[in-house]
N, C-alpha and C positions, 0 to 999 in steps of 0.2 A: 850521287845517284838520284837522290829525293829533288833537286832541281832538274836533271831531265825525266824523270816519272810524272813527276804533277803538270807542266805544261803537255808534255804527249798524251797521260789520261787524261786530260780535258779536252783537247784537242779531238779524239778522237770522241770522247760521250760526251762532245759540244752539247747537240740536238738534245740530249736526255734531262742538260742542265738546263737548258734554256727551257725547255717544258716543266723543268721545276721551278725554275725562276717565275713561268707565267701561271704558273698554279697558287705561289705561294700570295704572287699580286693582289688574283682573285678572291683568294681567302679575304686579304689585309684591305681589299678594298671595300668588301661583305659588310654587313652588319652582323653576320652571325658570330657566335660564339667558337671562336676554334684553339685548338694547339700542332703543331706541327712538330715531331716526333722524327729528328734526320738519323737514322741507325748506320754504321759505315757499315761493311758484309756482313751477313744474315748467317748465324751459323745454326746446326741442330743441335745444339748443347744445352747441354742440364740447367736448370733455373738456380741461379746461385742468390740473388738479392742485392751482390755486391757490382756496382757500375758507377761508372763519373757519369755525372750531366753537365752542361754550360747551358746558360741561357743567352738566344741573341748569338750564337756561332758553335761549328764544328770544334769537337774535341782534339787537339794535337796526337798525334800519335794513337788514336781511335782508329784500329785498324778491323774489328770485329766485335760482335755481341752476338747471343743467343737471340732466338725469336723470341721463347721463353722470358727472357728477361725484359725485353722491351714489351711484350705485355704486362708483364709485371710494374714496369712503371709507368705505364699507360694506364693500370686500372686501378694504380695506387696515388694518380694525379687528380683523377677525373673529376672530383668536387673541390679540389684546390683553385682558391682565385686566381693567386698570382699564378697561375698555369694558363691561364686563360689570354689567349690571343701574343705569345710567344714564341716563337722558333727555339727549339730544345737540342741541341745536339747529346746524342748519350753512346758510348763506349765502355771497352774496360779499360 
């Protein structure tokens, strides 16, 4: 089932990735200081603290997180070096 879902969902939110792709470019081509924070579905659930991250690619089987919590590690990164100018994938 997971090889016909992932080529149909990309297939279809082509356009969305390819304006992420050209976002993350602009970032990586920047001088600025950044981190990019990929969260798979956005849920409204409780802050719990507990989440995978990856650096450099999406989490396997990262199917949701809270908003709550990926603020929580957005603002628990924020003066961390090695956070700086990475792509984060985070899930539970």
């Amino acid at each position: 089932m997971r090889q016909l879902l992932g080529p149909l969902t990309k297939a279809v939110l082509r356009e969305h990735y390819d304006d992420l792709a050209r976002m993350e470019d602009i970032l990586r081509d920047s001088d600025l200081d950044w981190t990019v924070v990929r969260p798979p579905r956005l849920t409204e659930g409780r802050l719990t603290g507990i989440y995978r991250i990856a650096h450099w690619k999406n989490l396997r089987r990262g199917l949701f997180i809270s908003h709550v919590d990926v603020a929580d590690y957005m603002l628990r990164v924020l003066e961390q070096p090695e956070t700086i100018k990475p792509t984060i994938g985070i899930a539970y």
